[in-house]
C-alpha positions as CSV (number, residue, x, y, z in Angstrom):
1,X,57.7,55.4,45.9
2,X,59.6,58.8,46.3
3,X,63.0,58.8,45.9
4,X,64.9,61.4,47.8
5,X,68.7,62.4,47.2
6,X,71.9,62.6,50.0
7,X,70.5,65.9,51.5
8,X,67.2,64.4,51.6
9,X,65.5,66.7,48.9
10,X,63.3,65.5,46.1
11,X,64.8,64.3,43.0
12,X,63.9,66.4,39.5
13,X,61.7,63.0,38.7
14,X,60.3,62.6,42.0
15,X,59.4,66.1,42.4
16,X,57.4,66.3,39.0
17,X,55.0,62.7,40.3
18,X,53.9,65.4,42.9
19,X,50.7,67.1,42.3
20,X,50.7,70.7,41.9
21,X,49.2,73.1,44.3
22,X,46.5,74.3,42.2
23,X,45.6,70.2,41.8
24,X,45.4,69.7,45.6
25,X,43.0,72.6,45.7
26,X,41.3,71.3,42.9
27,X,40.6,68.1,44.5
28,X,39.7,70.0,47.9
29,X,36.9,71.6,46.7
30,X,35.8,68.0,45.4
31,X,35.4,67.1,48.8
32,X,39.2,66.0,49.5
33,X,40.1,66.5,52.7
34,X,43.6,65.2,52.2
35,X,44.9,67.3,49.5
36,X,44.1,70.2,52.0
37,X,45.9,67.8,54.4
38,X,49.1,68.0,51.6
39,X,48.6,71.4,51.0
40,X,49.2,72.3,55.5
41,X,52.0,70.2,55.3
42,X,53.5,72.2,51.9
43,X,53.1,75.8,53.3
44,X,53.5,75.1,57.6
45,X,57.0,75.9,57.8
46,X,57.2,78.3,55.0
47,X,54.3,80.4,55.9
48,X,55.5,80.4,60.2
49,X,58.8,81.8,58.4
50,X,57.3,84.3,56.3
51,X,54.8,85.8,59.0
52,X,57.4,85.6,62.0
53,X,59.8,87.7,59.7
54,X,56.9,89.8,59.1
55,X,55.5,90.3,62.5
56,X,58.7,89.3,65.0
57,X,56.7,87.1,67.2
58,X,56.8,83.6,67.1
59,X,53.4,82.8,69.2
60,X,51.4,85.1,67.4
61,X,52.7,83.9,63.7
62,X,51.8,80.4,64.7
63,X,48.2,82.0,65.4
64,X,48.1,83.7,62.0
65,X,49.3,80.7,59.8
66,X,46.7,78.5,61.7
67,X,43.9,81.4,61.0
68,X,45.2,81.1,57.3
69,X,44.7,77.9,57.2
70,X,41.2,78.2,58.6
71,X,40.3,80.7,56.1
72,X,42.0,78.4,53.2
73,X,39.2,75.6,54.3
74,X,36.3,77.8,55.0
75,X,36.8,79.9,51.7
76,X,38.1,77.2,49.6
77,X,35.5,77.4,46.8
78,X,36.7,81.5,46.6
79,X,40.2,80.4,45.2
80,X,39.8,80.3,41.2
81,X,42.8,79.1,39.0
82,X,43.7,82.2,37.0
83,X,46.6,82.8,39.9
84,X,48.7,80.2,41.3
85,X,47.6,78.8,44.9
86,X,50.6,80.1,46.7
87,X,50.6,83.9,45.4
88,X,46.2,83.3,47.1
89,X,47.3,82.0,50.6
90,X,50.3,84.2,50.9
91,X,48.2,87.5,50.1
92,X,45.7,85.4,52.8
93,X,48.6,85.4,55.4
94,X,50.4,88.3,54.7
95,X,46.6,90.9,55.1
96,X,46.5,88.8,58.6
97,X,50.1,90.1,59.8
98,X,49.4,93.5,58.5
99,X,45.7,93.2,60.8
100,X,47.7,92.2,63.0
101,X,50.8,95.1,63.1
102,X,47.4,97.4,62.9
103,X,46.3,96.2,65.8
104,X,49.2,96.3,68.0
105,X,49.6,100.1,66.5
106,X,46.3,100.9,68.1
107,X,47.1,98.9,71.4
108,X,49.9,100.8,71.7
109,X,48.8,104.1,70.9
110,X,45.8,103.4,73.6
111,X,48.7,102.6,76.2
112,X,50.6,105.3,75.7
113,X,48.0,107.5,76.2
114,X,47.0,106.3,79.5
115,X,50.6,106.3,80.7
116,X,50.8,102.5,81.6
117,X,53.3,101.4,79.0
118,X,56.3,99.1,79.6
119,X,59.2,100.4,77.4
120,X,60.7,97.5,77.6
121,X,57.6,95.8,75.4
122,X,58.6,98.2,72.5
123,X,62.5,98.7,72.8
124,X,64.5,97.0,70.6
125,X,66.5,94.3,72.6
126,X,70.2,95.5,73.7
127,X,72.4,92.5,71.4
128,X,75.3,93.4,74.4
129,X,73.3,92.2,77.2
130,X,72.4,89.0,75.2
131,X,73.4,85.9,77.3
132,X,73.9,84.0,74.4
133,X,75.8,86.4,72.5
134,X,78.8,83.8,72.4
135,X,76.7,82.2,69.7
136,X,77.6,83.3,66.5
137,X,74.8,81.6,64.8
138,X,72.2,82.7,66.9
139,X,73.2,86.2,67.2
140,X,73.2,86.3,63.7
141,X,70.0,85.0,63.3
142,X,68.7,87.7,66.2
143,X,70.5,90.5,64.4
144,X,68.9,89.6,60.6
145,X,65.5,89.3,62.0
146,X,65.9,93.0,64.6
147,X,67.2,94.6,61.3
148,X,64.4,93.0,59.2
149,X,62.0,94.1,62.0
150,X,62.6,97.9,61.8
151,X,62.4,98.1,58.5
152,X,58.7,100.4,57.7
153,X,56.0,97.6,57.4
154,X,56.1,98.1,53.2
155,X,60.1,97.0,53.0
156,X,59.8,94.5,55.4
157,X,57.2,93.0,53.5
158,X,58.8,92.3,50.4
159,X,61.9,91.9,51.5
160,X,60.4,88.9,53.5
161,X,58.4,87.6,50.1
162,X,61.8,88.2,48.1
163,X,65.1,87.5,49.6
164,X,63.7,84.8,52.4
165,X,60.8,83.3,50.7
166,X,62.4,83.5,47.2
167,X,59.3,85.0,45.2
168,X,59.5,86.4,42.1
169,X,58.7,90.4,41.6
170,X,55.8,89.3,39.7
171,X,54.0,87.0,42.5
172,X,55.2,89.6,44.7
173,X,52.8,92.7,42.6
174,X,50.5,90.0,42.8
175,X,50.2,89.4,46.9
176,X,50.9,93.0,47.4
177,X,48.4,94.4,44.9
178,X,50.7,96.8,44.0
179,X,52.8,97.7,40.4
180,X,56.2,95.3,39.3
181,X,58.3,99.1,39.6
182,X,57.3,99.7,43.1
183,X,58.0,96.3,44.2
184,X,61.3,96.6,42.5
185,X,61.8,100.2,44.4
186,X,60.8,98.7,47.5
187,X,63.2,95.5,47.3
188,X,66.1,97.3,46.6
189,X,65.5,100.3,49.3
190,X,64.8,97.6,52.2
191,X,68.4,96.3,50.7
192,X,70.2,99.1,50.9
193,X,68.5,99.8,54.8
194,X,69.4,96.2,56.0
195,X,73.1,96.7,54.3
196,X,73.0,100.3,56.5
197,X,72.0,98.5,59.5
198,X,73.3,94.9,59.8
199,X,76.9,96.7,58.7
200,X,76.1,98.5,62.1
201,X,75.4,95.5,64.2
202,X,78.0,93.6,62.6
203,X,80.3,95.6,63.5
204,X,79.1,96.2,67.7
205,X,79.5,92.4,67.6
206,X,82.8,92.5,66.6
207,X,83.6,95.4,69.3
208,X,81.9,92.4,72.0
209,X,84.3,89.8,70.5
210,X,87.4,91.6,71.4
């Protein structure tokens, strides 16, 4: 039986009876439909998080993790073990959200040049004529993700993979399919950008405040 500390998280001996990832899709392309079962339960919530980060919309990240796990049981016999599970289903996910800003590039672009646009659809929200502004915890979280959003598609990336989901540069190069420097480079020029513009932010919200 699994033994689970005071904040509900696993203990160091509990955690190690659990079968790896690369076991769960070792048994899956056995024939076992439950360790795919474990492995959609494992990566749900930190998947949503790392696409709606990625993308900024909450309906269409649910529709990208649910396509990536589609693509995880169709194409289950493509996965090989010389990479771990996670760095395959992340680079899975993560060429889906970039389809994904692609195509909303060219939407928009075909918009624009028929004149029928909504600005409203592309401006960034206004925080001041946020009703629940009050809420320090929820403007927070509003102002993180806006900052994160308008950050170019290649920072927001791996500032996603690195700061939120807690990847190392290493599996990072790996999902990205680009070199450890850049992804160093990139990481600490979407950090210095976010410092730029949450500073910013911060500070309108304390202008509200008073």
């Amino acid at each position: 039986m699994t033994k689970t500390v005071a904040d509900g998280t696993l203990t160091r001996t509990a955690a190690k009876a659990l079968p790896a990832d690369e076991e769960l899709i070792a048994r899956f392309q056995a024939g076992d439909v439950y360790a795919y079962e474990q492995l959609v339960r494992r990566y749900k919530e930190p998947l949503l998080n790392f696409v709606f980060r990625f993308i900024g919309d909450l309906v269409e990240a649910e529709d990208i993790v649910q396509d990536t796990f589609y693509r995880v049981y169709k194409n289950k016999h493509y996965y090989k073990e010389v990479a771990k599970f996670s760095t395959w289903i992340y680079t899975i996910a993560g060429n889906l959200a970039k389809t994904e800003l692609r195509r909303r590039r060219r939407k928009r672009f075909f918009s624009i040049n028929k004149e029928s646009i909504n600005e409203k659809e592309v401006e960034i929200p206004d925080l001041k004529s946020d009703p629940e502004v009050e809420t320090n915890t929820i403007v927070t979280e509003k102002i993180i993700q806006q900052a994160i959003g308008k950050l170019p598609q290649k920072f927001r990336q791996v500032i996603v993979l690195r700061d939120i989901q807690g990847f190392s540069y290493e599996e990072i190069s790996s999902i990205i399919k680009v070199p450890l420097g850049t992804v160093k480079s990139r990481v600490n020029r979407a950090r210095l950008r976010l410092q730029e513009d949450l500073g910013f932010l911060l500070k309108d919200i304390d202008d509200i405040s008073n």
